[in-house]
N, C-alpha and C positions, 0 to 999 in steps of 0.2 A: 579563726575560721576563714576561708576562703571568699573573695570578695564577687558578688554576684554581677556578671556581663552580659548584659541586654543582646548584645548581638553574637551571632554563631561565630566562633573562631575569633571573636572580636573586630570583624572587618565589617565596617558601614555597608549597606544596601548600595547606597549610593556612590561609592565607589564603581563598584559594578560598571553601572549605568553608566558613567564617567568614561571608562574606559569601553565601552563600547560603541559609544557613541567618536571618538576620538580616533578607535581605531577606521570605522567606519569612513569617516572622513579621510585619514592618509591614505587608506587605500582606493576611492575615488581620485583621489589628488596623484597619483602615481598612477591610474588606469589613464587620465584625459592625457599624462605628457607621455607614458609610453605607445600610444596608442597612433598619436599624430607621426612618432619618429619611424614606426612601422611601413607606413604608408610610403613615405619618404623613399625609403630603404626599395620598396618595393615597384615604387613607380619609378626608379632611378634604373634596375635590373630590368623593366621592361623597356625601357629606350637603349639600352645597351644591347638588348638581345633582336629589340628591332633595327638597331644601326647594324648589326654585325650578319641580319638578314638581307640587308640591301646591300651589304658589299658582295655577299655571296653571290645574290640573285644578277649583280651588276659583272662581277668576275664570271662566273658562269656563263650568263649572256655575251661575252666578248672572249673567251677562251674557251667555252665550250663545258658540258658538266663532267664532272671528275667521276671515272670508272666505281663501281661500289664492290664490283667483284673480279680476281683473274683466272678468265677462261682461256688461257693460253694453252696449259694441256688437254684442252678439250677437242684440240684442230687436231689432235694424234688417235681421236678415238678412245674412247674409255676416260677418261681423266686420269690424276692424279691417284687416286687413290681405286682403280678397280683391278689391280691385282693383290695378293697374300693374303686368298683366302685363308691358309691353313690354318690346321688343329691350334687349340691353345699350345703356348710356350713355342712355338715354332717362327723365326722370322717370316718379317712380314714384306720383305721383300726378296729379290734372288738377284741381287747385283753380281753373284760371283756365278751363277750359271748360265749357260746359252739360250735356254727360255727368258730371261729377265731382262728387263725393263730396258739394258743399257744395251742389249740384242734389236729390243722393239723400237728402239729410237733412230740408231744407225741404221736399221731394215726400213723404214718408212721416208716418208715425206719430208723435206728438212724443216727444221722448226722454224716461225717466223720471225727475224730480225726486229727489234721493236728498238725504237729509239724516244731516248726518254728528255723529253724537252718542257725546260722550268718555263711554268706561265712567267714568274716576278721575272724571270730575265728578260722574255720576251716584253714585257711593261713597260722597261726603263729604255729601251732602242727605238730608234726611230725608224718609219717606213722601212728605208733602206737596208737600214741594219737586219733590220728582222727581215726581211726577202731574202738578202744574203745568209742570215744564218741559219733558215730556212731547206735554202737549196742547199747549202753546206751538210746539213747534217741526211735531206734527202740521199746528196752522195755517197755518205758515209753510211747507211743505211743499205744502198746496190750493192757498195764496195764487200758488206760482211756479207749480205746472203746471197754472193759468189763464189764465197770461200768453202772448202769444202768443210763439212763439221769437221770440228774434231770427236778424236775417238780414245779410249783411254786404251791403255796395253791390259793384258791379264796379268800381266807384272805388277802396276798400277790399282789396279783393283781390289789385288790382292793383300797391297802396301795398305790400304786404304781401308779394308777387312780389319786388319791385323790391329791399324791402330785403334780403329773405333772399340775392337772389341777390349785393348786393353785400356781406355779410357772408361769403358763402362766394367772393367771386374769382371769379363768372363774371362771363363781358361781358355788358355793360346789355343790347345787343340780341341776342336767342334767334329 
């Protein structure tokens, strides 16, 4: 005959309670040390993000604040993007016709010469240096929007056509 087992599946009560109580404990004991290294982690990101605020605010203040957007084609009227309206599938602009864009640029106003001057260069010069380099590039700034634009040939344009289109997979003749 089969011998008779007080307990279900043969595993003590007590057990149980053993391992719950145990588990309970490791997982307090893992919450107090993950918890402090958290903190750490995150009050260490907010002094980096505020060092890295006060150099801005401090670069800024002594170079001036950096553009967020360029409105350069907006001195020609229209911007950048207010011509090709047409249909779908039709390009979207008319670089190879006499209405387009490269018609509207040589017909207007000349564009304005911008000259692009590194704040970190200007940091490591002294007084001096930086007035000199200063007017230097002022020069060189008259010297190009004296010159007259250039302007491309219909030769050019057409070179220019031709490759775009076979870089992108359409057929030579449109």
């Amino acid at each position: 005959m089969a011998a008779r087992v007080e307990h279900f599946l043969g595993i003590d009560p007590k057990i149980y309670r053993h391992f719950a109580v145990a588990t309970v404990a490791i997982s307090l004991t893992i919450a107090m040390f993950a918890d402090g290294g958290k903190r750490d982690v995150i009050e260490e990101a907010y002094h980096q993000n505020q060092q890295k605020l006060e150099m801005k605010r401090a670069q800024d203040k002594k170079f001036g604040a950096t553009p967020i957007a360029d409105h350069r084609g907006n001195a020609r009227g229209g911007g950048w993007g207010s011509e090709g309206g047409g249909s779908y599938g039709q390009p979207m602009d008319s670089a190879g016709s006499d209405s387009g864009s490269a018609a509207r640029i040589t017909g207007g106003a000349p564009a304005p010469v911008i000259a692009e001057i590194d704040p970190r260069l200007l940091a490591t010069m002294n007084p001096t240096q930086r007035a000199s380099y200063l007017k230097s590039m002022e020069e060189e700034r008259r010297r190009r929007q004296a010159q007259p634009p250039s302007q491309p040939s219909q030769t050019q344009i057409a070179g220019l056509i031709a490759s775009s289109q076979a870089r992108s997979g359409a057929p030579e003749s449109d």
